[in-house]
N, CA and C of each residue as an Amber inpcrd file, in Angstrom:
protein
   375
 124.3120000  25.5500000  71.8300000 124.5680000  24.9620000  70.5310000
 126.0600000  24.8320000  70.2670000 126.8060000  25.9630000  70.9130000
 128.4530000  25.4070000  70.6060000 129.2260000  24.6900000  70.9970000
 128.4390000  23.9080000  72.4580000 129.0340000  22.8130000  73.0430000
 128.2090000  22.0510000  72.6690000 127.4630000  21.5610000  72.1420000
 126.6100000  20.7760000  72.0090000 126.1180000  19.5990000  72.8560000
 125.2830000  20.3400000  73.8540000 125.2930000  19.6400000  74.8500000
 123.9260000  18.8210000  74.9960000 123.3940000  19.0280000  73.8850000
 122.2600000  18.1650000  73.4620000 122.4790000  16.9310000  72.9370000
 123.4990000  16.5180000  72.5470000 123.7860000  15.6200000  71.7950000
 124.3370000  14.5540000  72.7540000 124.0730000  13.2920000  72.4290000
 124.2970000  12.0780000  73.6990000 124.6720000  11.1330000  72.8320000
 125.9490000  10.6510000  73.1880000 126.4340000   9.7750000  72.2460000
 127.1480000   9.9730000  70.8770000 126.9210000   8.4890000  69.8120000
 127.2000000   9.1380000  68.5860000 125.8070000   8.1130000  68.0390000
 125.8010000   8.6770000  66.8490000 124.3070000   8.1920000  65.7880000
 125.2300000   7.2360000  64.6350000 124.8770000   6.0030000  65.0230000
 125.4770000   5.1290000  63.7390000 124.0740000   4.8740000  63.3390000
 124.5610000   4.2430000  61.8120000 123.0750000   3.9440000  60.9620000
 123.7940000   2.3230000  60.4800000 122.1590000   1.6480000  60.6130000
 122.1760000   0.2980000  59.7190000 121.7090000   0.4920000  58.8000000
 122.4250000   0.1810000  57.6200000 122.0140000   0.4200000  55.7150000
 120.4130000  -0.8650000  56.3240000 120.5460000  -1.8260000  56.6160000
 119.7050000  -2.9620000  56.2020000 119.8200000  -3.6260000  57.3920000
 118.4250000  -4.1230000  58.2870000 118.0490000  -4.9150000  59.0600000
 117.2520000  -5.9300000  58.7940000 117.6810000  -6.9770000  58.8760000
 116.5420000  -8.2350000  58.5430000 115.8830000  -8.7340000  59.8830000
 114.6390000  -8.8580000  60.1430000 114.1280000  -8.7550000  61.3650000
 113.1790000 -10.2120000  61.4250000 113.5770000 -10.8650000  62.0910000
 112.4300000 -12.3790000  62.2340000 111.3880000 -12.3620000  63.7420000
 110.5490000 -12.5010000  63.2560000 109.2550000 -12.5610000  64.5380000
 108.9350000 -13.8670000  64.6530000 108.3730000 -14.1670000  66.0260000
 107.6410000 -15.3270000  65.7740000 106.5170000 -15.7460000  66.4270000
 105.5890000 -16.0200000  66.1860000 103.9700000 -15.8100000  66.7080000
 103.4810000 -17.0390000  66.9290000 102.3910000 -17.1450000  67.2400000
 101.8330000 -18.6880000  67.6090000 100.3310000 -18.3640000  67.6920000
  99.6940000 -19.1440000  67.1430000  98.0020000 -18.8070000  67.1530000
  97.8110000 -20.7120000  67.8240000  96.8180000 -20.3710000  69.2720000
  96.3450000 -21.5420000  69.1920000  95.1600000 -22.0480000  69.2830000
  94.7540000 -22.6280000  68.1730000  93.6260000 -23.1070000  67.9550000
  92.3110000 -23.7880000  68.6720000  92.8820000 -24.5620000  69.3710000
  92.0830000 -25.1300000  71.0890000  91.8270000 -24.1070000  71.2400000
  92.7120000 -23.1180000  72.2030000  92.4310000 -22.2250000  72.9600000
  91.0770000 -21.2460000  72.3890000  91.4890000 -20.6050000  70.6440000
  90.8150000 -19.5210000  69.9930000  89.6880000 -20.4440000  69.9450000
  89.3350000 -21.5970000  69.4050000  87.9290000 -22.1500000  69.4220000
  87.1540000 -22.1970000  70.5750000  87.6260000 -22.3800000  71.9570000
  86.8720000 -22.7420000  72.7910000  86.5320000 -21.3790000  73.6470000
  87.0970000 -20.1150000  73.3760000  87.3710000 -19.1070000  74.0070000
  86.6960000 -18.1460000  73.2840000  87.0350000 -17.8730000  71.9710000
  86.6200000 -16.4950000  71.3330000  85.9400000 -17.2540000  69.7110000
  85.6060000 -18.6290000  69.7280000  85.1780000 -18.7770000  68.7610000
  85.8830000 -18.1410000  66.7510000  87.4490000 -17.9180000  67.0490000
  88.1330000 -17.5780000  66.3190000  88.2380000 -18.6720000  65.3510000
  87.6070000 -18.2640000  64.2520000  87.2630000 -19.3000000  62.8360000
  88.6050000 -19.0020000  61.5190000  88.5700000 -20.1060000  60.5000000
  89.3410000 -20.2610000  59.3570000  89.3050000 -18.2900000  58.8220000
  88.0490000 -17.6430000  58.8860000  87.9640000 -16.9400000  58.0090000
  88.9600000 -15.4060000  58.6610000  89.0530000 -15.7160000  60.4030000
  89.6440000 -14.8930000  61.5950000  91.2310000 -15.2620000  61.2310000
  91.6840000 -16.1930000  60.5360000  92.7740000 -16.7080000  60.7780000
  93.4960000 -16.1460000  58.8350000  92.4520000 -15.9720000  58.2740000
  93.0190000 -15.3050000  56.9490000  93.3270000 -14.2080000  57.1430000
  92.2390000 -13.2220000  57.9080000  92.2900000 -11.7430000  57.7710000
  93.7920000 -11.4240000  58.6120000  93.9960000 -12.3270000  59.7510000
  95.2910000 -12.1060000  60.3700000  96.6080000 -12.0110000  59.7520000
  96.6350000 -13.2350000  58.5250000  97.5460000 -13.3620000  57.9310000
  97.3740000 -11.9920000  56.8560000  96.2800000 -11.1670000  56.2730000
  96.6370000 -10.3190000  55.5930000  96.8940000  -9.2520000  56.1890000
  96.8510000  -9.1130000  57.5130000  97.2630000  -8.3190000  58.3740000
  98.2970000  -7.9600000  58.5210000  99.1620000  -9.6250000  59.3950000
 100.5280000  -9.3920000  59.4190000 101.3790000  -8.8510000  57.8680000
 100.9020000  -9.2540000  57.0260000 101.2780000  -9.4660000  55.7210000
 101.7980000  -8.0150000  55.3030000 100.5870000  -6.8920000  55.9600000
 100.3230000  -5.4350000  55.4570000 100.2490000  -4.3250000  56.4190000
 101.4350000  -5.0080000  57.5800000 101.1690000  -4.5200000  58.4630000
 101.6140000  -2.8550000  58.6690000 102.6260000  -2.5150000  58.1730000
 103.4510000  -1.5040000  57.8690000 102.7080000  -0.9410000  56.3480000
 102.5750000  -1.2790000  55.7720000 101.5200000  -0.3080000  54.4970000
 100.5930000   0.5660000  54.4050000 100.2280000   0.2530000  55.8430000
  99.1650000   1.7800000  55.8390000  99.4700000   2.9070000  56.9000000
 100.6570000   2.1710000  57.2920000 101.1200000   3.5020000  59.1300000
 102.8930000   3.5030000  58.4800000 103.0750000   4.0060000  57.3170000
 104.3760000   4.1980000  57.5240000 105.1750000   5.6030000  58.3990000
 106.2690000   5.5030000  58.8910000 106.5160000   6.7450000  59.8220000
 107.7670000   6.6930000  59.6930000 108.9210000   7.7860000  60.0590000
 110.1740000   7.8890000  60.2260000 110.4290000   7.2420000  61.0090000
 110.0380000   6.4560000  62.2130000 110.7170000   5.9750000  62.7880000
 110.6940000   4.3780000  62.5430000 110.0660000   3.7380000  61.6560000
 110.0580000   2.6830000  60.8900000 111.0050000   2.6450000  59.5190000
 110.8880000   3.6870000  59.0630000 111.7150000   3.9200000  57.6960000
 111.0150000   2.7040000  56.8040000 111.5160000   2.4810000  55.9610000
 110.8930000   1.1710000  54.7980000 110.6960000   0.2560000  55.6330000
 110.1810000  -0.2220000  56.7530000 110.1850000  -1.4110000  57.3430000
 109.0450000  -2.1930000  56.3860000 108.9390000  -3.3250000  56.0280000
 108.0960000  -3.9300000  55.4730000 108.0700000  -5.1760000  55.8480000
 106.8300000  -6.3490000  55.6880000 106.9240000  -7.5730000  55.7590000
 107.4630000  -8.5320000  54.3170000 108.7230000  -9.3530000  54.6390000
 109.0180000  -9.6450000  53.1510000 108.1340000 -11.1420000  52.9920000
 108.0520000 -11.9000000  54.1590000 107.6850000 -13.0080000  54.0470000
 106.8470000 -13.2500000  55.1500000 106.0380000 -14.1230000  54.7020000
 104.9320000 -15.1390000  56.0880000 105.5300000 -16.4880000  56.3550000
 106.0530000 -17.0910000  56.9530000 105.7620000 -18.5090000  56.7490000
 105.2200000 -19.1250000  58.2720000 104.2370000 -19.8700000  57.6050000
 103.1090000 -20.3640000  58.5930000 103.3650000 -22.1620000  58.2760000
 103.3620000 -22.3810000  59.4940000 103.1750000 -23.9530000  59.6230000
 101.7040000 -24.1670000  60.5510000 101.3270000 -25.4970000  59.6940000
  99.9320000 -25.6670000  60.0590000  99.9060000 -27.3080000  60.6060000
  98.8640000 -27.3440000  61.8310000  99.2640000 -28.7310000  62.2890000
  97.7310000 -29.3490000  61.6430000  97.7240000 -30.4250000  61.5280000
  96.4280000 -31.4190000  61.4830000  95.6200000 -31.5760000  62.6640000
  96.7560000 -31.9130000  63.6300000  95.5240000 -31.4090000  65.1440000
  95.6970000 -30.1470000  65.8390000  94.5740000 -29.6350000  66.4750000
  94.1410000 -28.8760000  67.1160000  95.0390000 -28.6580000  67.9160000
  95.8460000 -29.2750000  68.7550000  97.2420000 -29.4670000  69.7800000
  97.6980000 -29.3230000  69.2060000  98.0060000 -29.6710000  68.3320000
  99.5170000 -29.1810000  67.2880000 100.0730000 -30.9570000  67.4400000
 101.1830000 -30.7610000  66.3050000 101.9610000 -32.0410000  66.0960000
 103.0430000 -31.9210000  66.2990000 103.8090000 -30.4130000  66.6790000
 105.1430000 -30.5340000  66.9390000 105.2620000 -29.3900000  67.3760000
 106.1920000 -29.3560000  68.3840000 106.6920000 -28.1820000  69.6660000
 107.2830000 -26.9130000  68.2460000 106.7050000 -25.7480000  68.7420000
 107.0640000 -24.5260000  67.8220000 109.0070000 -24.3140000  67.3760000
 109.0850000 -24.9840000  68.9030000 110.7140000 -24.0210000  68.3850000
 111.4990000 -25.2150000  67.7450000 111.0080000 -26.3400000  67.6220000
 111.4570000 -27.4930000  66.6300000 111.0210000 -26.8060000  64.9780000
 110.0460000 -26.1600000  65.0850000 109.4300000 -25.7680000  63.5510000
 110.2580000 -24.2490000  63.1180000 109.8380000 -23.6080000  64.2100000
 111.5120000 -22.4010000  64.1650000 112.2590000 -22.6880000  63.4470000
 113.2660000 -23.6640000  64.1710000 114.1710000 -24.3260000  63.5230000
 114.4660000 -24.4300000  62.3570000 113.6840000 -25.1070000  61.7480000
 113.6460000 -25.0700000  60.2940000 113.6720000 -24.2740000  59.4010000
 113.9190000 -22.7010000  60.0640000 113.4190000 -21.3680000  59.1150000
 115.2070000 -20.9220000  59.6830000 115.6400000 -20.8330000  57.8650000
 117.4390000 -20.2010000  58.2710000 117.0970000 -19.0110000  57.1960000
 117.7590000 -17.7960000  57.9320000 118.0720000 -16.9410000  56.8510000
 119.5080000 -16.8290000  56.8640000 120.1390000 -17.2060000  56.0240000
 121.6910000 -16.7760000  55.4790000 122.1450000 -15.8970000  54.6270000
 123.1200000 -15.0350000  54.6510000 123.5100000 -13.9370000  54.0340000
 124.1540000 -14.7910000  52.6190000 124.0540000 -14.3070000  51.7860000
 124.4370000 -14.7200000  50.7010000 125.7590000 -14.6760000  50.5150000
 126.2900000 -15.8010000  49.6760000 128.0230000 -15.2350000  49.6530000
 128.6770000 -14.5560000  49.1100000 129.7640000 -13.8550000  49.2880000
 129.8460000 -12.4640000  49.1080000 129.3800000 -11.2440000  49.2170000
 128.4880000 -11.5470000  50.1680000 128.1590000 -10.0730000  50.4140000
 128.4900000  -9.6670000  52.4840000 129.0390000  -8.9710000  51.9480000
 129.5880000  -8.4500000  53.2130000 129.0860000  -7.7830000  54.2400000
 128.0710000  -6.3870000  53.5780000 127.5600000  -5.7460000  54.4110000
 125.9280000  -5.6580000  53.8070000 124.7960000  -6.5850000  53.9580000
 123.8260000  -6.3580000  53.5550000 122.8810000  -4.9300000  53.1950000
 122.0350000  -4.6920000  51.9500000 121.6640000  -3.5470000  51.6330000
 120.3300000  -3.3960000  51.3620000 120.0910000  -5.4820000  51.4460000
 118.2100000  -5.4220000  50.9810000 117.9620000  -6.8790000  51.2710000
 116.9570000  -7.3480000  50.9750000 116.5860000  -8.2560000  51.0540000
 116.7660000  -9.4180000  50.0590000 117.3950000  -9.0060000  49.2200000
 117.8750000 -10.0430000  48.1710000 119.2680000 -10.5760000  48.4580000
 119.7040000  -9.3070000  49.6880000 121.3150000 -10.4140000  50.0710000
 120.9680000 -11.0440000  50.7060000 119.7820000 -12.2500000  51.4350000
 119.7120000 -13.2870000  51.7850000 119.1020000 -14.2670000  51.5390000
 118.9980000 -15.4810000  51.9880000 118.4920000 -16.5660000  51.1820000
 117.9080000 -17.0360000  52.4780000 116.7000000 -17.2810000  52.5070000
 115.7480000 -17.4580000  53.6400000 114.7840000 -18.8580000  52.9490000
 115.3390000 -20.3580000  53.8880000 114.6780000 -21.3380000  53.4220000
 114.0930000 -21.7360000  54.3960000 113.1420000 -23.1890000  54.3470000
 112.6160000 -23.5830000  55.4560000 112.6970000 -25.0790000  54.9130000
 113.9810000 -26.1360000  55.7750000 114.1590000 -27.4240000  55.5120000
 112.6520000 -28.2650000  55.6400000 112.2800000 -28.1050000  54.4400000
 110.8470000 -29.1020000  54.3070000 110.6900000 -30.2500000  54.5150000
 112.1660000 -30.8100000  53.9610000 111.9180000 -32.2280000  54.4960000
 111.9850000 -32.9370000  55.6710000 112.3430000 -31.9950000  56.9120000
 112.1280000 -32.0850000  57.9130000 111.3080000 -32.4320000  58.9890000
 110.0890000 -31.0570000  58.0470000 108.9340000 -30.9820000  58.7620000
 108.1250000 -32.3310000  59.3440000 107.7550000 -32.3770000  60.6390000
 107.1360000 -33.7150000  61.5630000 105.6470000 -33.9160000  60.8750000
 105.5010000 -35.3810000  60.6850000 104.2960000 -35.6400000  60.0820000
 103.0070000 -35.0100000  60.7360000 102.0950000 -34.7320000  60.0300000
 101.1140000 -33.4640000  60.3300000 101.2620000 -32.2110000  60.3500000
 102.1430000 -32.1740000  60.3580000 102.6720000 -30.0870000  59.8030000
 102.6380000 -29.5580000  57.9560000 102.3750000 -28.8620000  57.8510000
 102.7830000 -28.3830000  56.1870000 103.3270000 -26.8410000  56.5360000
 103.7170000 -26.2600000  55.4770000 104.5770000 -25.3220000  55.8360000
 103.9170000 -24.2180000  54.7030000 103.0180000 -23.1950000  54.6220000
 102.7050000 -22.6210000  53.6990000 104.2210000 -21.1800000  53.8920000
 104.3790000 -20.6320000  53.0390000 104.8050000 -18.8580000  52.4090000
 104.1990000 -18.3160000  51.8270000 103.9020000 -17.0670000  52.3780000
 102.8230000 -15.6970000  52.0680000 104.1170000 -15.1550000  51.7340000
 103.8730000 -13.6720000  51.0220000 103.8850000 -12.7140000  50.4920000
 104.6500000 -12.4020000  49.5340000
């Protein structure tokens, strides 16, 4: 303990991490495969939604989901390549703020008018 030779490194802390995922459900595939229906595709979204609400742990700390945003195609193939729809999702730090502390120092949009005909763009939570 007086050399402390347990210790490896040094321990910095982040006040605030903003964390973006990005998933893909595909529809062809889930229909013809596992018969994955409209009603399979809600419970997911309240899933992701709540995903951290019932297993919180120290090594998550407050992690929470702040937002969903789901783009939906008209066809089954889809109408437009994912990382074109990515795209469209910016989170920017707000101005003046220097060292983020929550989720209100950023401003997280998704250029709608963008979006390729047959897509809509819903936000959960």
């Amino acid at each position: 303990a007086e050399k402390k030779g347990t210790e490896m490194g040094r321990k910095y802390v982040i006040p605030y991490g903003l964390y973006r995922c990005e998933g893909y459900v595909s529809a062809n595939l889930a229909r013809k495969t596992t018969g994955f229906s409209e009603a399979d595709l809600s419970l997911l979204w309240e899933a992701i939604l709540n995903m951290f609400e019932h297993d919180h742990s120290a090594a998550r700390g407050k992690m929470a989901v702040r937002e969903l945003i789901v783009f939906q195609h008209d066809s089954e193939l889809g109408c437009a390549p994912a990382h074109k729809l990515f795209d469209l999702v910016k989170a920017v730090r707000k101005e003046g703020v220097t060292a983020p502390r929550g989720y209100e120092d950023y401003t997280v949009t998704v250029v709608e008018d963008e979006l390729p005909d047959g897509v809509t763009c819903t936000r959960m939570g």
